[in-house]
C-alpha positions in Angstrom: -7.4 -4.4 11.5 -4.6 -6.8 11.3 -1.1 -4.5 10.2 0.5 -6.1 7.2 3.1 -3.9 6.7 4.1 -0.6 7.0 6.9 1.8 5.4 8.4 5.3 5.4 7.9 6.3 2.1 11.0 6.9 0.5 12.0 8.0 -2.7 12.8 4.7 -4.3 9.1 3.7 -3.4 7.6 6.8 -6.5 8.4 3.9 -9.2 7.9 0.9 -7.2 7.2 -0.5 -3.7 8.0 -4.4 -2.4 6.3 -4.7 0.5 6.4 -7.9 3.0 3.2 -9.7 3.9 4.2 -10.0 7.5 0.8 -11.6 7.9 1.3 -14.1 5.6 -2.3 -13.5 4.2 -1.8 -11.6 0.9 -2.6 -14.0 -1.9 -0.8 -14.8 -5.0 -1.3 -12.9 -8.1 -3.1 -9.6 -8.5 -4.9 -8.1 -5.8 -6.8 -4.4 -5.1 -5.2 -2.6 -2.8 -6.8 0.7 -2.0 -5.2 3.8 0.2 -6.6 6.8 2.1 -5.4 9.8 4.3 -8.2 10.6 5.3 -11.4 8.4 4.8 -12.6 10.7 2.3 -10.6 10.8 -0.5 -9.3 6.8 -2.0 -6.9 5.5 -4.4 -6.9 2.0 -5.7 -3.6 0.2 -6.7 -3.6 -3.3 -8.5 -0.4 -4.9 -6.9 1.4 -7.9 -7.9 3.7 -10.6 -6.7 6.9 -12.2 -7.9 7.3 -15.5 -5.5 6.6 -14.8 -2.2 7.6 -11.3 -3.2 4.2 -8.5 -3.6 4.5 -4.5 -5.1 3.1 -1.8 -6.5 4.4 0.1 -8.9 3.1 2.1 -12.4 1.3 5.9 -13.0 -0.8 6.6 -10.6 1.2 4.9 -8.1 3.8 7.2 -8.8 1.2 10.3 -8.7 0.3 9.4 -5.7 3.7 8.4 -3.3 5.6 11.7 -4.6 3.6 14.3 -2.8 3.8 11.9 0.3 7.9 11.1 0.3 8.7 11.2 4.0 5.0 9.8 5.2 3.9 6.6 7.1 2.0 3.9 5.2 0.8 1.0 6.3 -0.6 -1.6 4.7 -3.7 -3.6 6.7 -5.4 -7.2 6.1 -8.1 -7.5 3.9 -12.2 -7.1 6.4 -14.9 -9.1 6.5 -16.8 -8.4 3.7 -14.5 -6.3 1.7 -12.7 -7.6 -1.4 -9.6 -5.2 -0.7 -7.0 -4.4 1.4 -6.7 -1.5 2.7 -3.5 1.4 3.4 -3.5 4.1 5.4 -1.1 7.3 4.8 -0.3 9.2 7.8 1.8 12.8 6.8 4.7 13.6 8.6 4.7 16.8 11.3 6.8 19.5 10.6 
């Protein structure tokens, strides 16, 4: 899977996340973005762009980064055959 980007989530990111397409493959406009920790449980985000510019933000996006402030995300190019791209949370070690 190509890596689009990735991020230590923060806790500016509960209310809103711009990410960078490092890729250059996210288009335009709204797109389904959906995240696991685990391949067993999902969430699906709608994220947006402004310009050149993409993010997530609204309720469930906030639900879901504030248990995971201080965990890896990373954000990976759309598959063959899929019509969303795809993050992947990894929790911090204590």
């Amino acid at each position: 899977m190509e890596e689009i980007d990735t991020v230590n989530l923060v806790a500016n990111h509960v209310h809103k996340w711009w990410l960078r397409d490092r890729s250059g493959t996210l288009p335009a406009g709204r797109i389904v973005l959906m995240a696991t920790e685990d391949e067993n449980q999902w969430w699906r985000f709608e994220c947006g762009s402004e310009g050149d510019r993409h993010y997530i933000t609204g309720t469930e996006w906030s639900r879901f980064v504030q248990p995971r402030i201080d965990a890896r995300l990373t954000l990976y190019a759309q598959q063959d055959g899929e019509n969303f791209h795809r993050m992947k949370v990894t929790m911090r070690r204590n």
